[in-house]
N, C-alpha and C positions, 0 to 999 in steps of 0.2 A: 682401443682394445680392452679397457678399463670395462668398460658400459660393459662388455661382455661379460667378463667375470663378475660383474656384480650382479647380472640378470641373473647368471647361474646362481652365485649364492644366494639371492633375496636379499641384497644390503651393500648400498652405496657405502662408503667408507668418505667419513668426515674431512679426515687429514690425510690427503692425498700424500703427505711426505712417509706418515706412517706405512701406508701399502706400499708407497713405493719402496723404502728400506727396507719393507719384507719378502722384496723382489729383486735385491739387491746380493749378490754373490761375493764373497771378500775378493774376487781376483776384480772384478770392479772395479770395487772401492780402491784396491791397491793401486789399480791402475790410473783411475780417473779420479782422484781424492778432491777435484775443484767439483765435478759434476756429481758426487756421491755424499749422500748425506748419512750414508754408515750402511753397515754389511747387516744381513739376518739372522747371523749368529747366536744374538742375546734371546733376540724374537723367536728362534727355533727354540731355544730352551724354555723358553715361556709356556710357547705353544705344545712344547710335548707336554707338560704337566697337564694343561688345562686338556688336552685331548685326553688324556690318563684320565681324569677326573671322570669328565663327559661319560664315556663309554664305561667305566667302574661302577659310576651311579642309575645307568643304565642298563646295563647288564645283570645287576642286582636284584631291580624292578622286574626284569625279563625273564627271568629264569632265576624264580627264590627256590628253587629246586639243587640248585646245585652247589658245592661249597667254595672255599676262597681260594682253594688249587683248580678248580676247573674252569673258577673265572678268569682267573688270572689265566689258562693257556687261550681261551678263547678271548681276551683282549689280547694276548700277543699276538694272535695270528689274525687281531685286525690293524697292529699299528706296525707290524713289522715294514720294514724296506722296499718290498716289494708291490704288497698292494698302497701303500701312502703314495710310492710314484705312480701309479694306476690313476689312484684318486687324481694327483697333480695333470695329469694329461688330460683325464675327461675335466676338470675346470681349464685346460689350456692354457696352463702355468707355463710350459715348455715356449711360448713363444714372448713371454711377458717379464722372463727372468734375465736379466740385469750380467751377463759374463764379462771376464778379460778378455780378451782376443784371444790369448791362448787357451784360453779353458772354453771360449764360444769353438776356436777352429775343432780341440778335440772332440768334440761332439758333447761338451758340457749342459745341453739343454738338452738332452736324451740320456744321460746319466741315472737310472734309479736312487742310487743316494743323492745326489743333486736336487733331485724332483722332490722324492722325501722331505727332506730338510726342507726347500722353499716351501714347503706343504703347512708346514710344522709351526715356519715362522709366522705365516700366512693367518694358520689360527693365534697364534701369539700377538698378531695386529690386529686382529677381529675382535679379542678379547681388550688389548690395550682399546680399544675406539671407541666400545659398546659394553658392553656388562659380559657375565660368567652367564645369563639364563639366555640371554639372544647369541652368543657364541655356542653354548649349550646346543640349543633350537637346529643351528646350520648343521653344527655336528653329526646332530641326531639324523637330519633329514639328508648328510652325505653318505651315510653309513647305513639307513635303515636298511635299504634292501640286500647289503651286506650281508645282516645280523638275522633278518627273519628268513635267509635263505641257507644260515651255516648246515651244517652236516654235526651235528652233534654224538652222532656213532661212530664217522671217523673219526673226532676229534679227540674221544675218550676211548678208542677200537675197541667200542661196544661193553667196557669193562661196568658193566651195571650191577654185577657180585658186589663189589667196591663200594661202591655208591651205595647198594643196601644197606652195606654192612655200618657204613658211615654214618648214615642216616638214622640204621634203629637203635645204635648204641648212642646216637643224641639225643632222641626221643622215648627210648623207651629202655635206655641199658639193657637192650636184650641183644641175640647176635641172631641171623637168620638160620632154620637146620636147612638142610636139600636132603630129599629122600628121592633115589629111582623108585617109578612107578611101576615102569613096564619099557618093556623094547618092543615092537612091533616089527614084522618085513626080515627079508634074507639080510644074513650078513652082509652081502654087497651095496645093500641099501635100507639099512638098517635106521630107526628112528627112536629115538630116545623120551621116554615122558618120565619132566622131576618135577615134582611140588614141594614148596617152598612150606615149612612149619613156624611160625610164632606162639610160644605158649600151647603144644600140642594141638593149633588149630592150623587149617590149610589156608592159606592167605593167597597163593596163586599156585599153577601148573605152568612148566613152558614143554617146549617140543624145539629136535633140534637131530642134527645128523650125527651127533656127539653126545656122548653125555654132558661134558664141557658147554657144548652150545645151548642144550637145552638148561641147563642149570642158568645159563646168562638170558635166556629169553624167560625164564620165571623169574629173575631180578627185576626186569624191565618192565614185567605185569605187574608184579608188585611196586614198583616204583611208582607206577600209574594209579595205583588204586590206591595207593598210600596218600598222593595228590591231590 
């Protein structure tokens, strides 16, 4: 069952004792202490750092657009609990993890935290076996389609006002103005035009059923052309 998960990640693991402690569940170890050569615990904590790392220094590269509060929610909502057990099922960690009897009967190989955590340690043995740039490499290639498929407008619900504002008082200590252009159509379906002012020049227009919306869709032009 090894051969499998190694096919998946691209990388035999040296020290078969190492993967297998990162497969290994304390209720295990407590149970079988002559057949267990130690629980994943240390390894989980290894492994989140270096996953922390991975994705920080990647995320950076990928979007230097955005600041250290938006990376930071868009790394949390890739190592949170729920999708790390995601990850843990499609490499088919769930049949390779190591329980007590009592934690295997309660359904402890289907546990999201369960899965997480062997996830976690998992990376923490990749990295103890092989280096930070090939633990790196698997990371990057378990997560990529992850990352280039996130929703970056729910993620921040479209708040690109924010983002502007952030943006030009780092660049240019100015603040953006919004000017209504014009309303267009009946009240019932009413359409909003605002252009954005830098330095009494017009830098973008947005359009919007709002005034509110349209103000945020000429943030988002300007963000782009600022880019």
């Amino acid at each position: 069952m090894h051969a499998d998960l190694a096919e998946k990640l691209g990388y035999t693991f040296k020290s078969n004792e190492l993967l297998s402690r990162s497969l290994t569940h304390k209720s295990f170890d407590n149970e079988f202490p002559k057949k267990s050569k130690g629980h994943n615990e240390r390894l989980e904590f290894l492994g989140d750092a270096v996953l922390d790392l991975a994705l920080s220094d990647y995320l950076m590269k990928r979007f230097p657009e955005l600041n250290e509060g938006e990376l930071s929610k868009i790394r949390a909502s890739l190592v949170n609990e729920k999708v790390l057990a995601e990850v843990a099922l499609e490499l088919g960690l769930e049949n390779l993890i190591r329980f007590g009897k009592g934690e295997f009967k309660s359904g402890g190989s289907l546990k999201p935290r369960l899965l997480s955590c062997a996830f976690e340690a998992l990376v923490g043995a990749l990295y103890r076996d092989s280096d930070f740039q090939n633990t790196n490499d698997i990371i990057l290639k378990i997560f990529f389609d992850r990352i280039e498929n996130l929703d970056l407008e729910t993620h921040f619900k479209s708040d690109y006002k924010t983002h502007l504002q952030e943006k030009l008082q780092g660049m240019l200590k100015q603040i953006p103005n919004y000017e209504l252009e014009r309303e267009e159509g009946p009240d019932h379906n009413k359409v909003f035009f605002v252009k954005i002012k830098i330095d009494d020049q017009v830098v973008a227009t947005g359009t919007g059923r709002s005034k509110k919306q349209a103000e945020q869709d000429a943030a988002r032009i300007a963000l782009e052309n600022l880019l």
